[in-house]
C-alpha positions as CSV (number, residue, x, y, z in Angstrom):
1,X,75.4,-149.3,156.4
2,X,77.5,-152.7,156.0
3,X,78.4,-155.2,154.0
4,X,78.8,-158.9,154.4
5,X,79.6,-160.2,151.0
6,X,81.4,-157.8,149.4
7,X,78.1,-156.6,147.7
8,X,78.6,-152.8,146.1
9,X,76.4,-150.5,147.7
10,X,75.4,-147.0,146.7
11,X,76.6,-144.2,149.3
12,X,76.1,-140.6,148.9
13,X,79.5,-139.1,146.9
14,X,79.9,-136.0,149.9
15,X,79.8,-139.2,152.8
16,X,83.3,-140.6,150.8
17,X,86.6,-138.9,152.2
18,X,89.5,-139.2,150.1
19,X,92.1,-141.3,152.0
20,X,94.3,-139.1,154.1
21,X,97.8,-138.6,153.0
22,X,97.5,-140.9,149.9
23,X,100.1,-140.4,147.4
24,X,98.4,-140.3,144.4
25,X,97.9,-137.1,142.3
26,X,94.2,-136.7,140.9
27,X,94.7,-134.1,137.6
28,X,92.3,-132.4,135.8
29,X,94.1,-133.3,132.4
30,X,92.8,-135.3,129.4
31,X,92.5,-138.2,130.7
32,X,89.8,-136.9,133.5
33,X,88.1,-135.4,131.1
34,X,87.8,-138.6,129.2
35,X,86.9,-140.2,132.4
36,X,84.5,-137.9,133.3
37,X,82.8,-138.2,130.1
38,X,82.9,-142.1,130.4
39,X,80.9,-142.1,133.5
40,X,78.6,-139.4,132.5
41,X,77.1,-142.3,130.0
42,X,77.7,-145.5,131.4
43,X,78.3,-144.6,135.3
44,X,81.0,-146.2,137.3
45,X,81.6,-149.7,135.8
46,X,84.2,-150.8,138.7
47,X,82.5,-150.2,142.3
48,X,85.2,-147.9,144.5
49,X,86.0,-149.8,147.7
50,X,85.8,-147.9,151.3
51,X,85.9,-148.3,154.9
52,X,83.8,-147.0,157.7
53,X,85.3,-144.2,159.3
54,X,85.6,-144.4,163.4
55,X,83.1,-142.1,165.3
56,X,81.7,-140.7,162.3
57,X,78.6,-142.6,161.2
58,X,77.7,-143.7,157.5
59,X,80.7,-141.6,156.5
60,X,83.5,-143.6,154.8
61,X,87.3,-143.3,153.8
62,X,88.3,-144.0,150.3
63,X,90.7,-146.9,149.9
64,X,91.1,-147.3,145.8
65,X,89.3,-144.7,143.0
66,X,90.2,-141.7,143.9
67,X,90.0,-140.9,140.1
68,X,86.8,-142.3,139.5
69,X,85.3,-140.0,143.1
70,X,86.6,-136.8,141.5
71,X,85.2,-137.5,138.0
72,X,82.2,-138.9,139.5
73,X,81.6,-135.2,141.1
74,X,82.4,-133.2,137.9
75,X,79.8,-135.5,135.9
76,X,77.4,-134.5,138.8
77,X,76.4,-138.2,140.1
78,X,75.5,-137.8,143.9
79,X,75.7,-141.4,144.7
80,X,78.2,-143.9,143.6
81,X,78.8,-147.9,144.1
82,X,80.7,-149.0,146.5
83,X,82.3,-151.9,148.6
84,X,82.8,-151.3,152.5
85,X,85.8,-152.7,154.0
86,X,85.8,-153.2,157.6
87,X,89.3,-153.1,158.1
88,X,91.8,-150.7,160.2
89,X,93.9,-148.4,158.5
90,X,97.2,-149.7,158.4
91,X,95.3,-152.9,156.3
92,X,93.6,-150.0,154.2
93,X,97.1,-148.4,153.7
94,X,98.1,-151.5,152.4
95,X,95.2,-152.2,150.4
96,X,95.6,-148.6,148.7
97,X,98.7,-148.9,148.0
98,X,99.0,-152.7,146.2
99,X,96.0,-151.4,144.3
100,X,98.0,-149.1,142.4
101,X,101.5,-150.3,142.1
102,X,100.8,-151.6,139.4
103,X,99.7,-148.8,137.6
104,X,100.6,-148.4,133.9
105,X,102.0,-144.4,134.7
106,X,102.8,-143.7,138.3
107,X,105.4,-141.1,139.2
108,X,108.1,-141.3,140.7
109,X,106.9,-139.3,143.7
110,X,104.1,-141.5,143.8
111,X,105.6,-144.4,144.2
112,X,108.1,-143.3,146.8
113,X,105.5,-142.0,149.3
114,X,103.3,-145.3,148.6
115,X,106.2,-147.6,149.2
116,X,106.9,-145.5,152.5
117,X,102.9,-145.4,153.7
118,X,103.0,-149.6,152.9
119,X,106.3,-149.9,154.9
120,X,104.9,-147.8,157.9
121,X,101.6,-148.9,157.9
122,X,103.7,-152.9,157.8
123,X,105.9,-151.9,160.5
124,X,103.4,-150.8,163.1
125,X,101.4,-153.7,162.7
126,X,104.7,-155.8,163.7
127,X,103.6,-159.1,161.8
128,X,106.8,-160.8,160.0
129,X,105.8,-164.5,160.6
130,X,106.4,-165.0,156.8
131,X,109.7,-163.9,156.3
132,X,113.2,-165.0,158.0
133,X,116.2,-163.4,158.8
134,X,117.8,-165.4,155.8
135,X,116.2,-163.6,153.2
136,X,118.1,-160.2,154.6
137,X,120.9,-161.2,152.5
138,X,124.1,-160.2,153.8
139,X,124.4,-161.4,157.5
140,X,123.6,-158.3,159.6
141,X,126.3,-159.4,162.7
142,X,125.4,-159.9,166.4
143,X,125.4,-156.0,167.1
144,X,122.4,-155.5,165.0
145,X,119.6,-154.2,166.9
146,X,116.0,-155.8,166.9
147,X,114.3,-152.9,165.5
148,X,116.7,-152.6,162.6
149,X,116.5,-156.2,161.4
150,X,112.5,-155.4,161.5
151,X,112.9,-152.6,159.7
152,X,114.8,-154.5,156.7
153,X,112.4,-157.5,157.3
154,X,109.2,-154.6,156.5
155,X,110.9,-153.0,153.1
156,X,112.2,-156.7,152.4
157,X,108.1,-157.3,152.4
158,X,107.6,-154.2,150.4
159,X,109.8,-155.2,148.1
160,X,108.6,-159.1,147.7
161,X,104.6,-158.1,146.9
162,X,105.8,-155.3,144.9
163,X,108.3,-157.1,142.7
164,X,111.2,-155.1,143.6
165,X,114.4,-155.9,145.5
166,X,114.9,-153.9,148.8
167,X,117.7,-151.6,147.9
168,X,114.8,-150.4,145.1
169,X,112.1,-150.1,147.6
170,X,115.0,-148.1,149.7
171,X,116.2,-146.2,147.1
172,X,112.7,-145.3,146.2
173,X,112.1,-143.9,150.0
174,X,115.1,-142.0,150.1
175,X,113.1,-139.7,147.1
176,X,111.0,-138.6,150.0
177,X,113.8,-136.5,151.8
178,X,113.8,-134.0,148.6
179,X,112.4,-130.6,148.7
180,X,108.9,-130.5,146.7
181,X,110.9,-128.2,144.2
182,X,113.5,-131.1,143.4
183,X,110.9,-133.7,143.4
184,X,109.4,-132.0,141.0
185,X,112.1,-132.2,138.6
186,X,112.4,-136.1,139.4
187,X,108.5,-136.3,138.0
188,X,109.5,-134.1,135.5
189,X,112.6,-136.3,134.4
190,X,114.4,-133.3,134.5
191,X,116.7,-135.4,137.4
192,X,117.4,-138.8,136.7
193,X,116.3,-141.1,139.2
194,X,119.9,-142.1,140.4
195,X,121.0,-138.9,140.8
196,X,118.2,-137.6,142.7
197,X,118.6,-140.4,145.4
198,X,122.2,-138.8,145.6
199,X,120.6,-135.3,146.2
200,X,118.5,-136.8,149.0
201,X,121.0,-136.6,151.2
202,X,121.9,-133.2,151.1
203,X,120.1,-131.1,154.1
204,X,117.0,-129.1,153.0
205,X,119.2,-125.8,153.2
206,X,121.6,-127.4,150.7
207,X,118.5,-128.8,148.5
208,X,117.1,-124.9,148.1
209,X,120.6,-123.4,147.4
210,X,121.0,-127.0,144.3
211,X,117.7,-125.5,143.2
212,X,118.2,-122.0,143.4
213,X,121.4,-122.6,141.2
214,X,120.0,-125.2,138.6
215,X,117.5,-121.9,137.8
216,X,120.7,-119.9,137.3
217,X,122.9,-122.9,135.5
218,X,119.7,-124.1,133.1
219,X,121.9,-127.5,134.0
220,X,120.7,-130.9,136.1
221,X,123.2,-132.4,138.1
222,X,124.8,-135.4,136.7
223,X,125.1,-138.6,138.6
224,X,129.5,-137.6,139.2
225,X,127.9,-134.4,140.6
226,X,125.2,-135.7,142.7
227,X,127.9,-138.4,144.3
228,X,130.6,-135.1,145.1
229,X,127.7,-132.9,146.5
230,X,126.2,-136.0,148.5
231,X,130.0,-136.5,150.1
232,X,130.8,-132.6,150.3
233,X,127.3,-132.5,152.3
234,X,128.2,-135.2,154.7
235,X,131.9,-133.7,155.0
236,X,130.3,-130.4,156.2
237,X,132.0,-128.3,153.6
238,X,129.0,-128.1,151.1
239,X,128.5,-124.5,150.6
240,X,127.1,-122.3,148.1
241,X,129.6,-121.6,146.3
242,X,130.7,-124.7,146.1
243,X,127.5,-125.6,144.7
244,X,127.7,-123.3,141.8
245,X,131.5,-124.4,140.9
246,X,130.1,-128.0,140.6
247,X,127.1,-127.1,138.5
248,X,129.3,-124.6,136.5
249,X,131.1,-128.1,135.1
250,X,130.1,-128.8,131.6
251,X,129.1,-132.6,130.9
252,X,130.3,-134.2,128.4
253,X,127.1,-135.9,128.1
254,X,125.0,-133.6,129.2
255,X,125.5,-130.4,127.1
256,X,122.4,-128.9,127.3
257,X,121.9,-125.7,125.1
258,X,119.5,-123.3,125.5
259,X,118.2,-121.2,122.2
260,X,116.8,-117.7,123.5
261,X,114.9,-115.8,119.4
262,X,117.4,-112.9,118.9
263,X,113.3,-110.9,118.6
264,X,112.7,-112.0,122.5
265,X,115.5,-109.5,123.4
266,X,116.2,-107.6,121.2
267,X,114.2,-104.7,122.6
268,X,116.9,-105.0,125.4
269,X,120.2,-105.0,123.0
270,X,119.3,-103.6,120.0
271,X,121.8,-104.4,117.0
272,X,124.4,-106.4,119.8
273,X,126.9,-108.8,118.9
274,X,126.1,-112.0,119.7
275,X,129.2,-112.5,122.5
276,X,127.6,-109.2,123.8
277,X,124.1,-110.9,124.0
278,X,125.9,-114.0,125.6
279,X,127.5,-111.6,128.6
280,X,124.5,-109.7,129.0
281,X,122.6,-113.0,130.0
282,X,124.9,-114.1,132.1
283,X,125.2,-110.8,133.8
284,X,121.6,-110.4,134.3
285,X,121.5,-114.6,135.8
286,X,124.2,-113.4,138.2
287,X,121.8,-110.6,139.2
288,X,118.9,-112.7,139.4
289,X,120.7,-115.3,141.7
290,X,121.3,-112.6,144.0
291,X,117.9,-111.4,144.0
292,X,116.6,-114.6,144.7
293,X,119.6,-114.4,147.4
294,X,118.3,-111.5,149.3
295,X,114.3,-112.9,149.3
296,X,115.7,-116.3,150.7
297,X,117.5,-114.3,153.7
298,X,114.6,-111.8,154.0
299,X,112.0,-114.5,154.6
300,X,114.2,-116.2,157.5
């Protein structure tokens, strides 16, 4: 089944793949099931588009409404409108990922792995005719090697259809390097997003031992702490309990409190004092971090 003139055509809703490795989280939240009611009465007003999939006959990859397929499904419509693309993957990556940039609500997360698919999917197809090396900025000096000035030249490209400078695009892809667990907290806005480009630097082992001791600290590093753990980490001498002496700081900006109903625990300290209650908490955090300690080395 092709298309010529960009004609929507109906196609079975199990012959549509989602597009592999996309970035884009599909909730089941309110707005899915506003969706899905939507297209349960009128059907899909805005056609998905798609490309023919290599060696697999009438069976097509999803390049943009990945939304619409899944409410599609829960309202029970077996075929769907569509527009086949006949292009390669790298020009669907692209595709995908300009057609939700510009999204009112995308996550942080979301937009780090879409500006690092776009910048990939850029640099393997090795076309730069449109930009020169004097939009790098900066001169990059005669010991520059090729592959890095086409490196900038691709998030440079990124940046330019995205309307964002390079250093954001960059600073967006260094989100990537964080532990799912810290990401999280970046979606979350639990981690500001300067800080967390700090964090990305640590190793993966340093990442789970930040994480482990934000859960003991109820405290988010602040941008001063993120810089000293990013230069401790490239020092070698970021350990763990170096970790928990920087989160231990209290910000004088950041003071978060945490209010714990006397009724959750009292059943644990009947009739205590309250600077009994406080010690007992932090005795039983101290515990905890070990607990989660002695997991951590088990599972190695």
């Amino acid at each position: 089944m092709q298309n010529t003139n960009n004609a929507p055509v109906m196609i079975p809703a199990n012959n549509i793949r989602p597009f592999m490795g996309h970035p884009y989280k599909v909730l089941d939240n309110d707005e899915m099931s506003a969706l899905v009611e939507s297209i349960g009465e009128h059907g899909i007003m805005s056609p998905l588009i798609v490309r023919p999939i290599e060696g697999r006959p009438n069976e097509y990859e999803l390049i943009s409404g990945h939304r619409r397929l899944h409410a599609a499904k829960l309202a029970g419509l077996t075929e769907l409108p569509a527009v086949i693309k006949a292009v390669t993957r790298d020009e669907a990556t692209i595709m995908l990922v300009d057609s939700n940039l510009h999204r009112e609500r995308l996550l942080p997360s979301e937009k780090a792995f879409a500006y690092k698919l776009k910048l990939e999917a850029i640099s393997r197809q090795g076309k730069r005719t449109d930009l020169t090396y004097d939009q790098l900025g900066p001169k990059l000096g005669d010991g520059t090697s090729t592959q890095l000035v086409e490196k900038l030249l691709s998030v440079e490209k990124v940046g330019a259809e995205s309307n964002e400078s390079r250093e954001t695009v960059r600073r967006y892809i260094r989100l990537t390097h964080l532990i799912p667990p810290l990401l999280r907290m970046v979606d979350e806005e639990r981690i500001a997003f300067t800080p967390a480009v700090e964090l990305s630097y640590l190793s993966q082992e340093e990442q789970e031992m930040l994480f482990t001791e934000i859960g003991v600290t109820l405290a988010t590093p602040s941008l001063s702490q993120a810089c000293r753990l990013k230069r401790l980490s490239g020092e070698g001498k970021l350990n763990e309990d170096m970790i928990a002496a920087i989160m231990a700081e209290e910000k004088p900006n950041q003071r978060e409190k945490v209010s714990i109903p006397m009724s959750s625990i009292g059943k644990y300290l009947p009739d205590a004092e309250p600077k009994r209650v406080q010690e007992f908490i932090i005795k039983a955090c101290a515990f905890y971090k070990k607990h989660l300690q002695r997991i951590r080395e088990e599972e190695r």
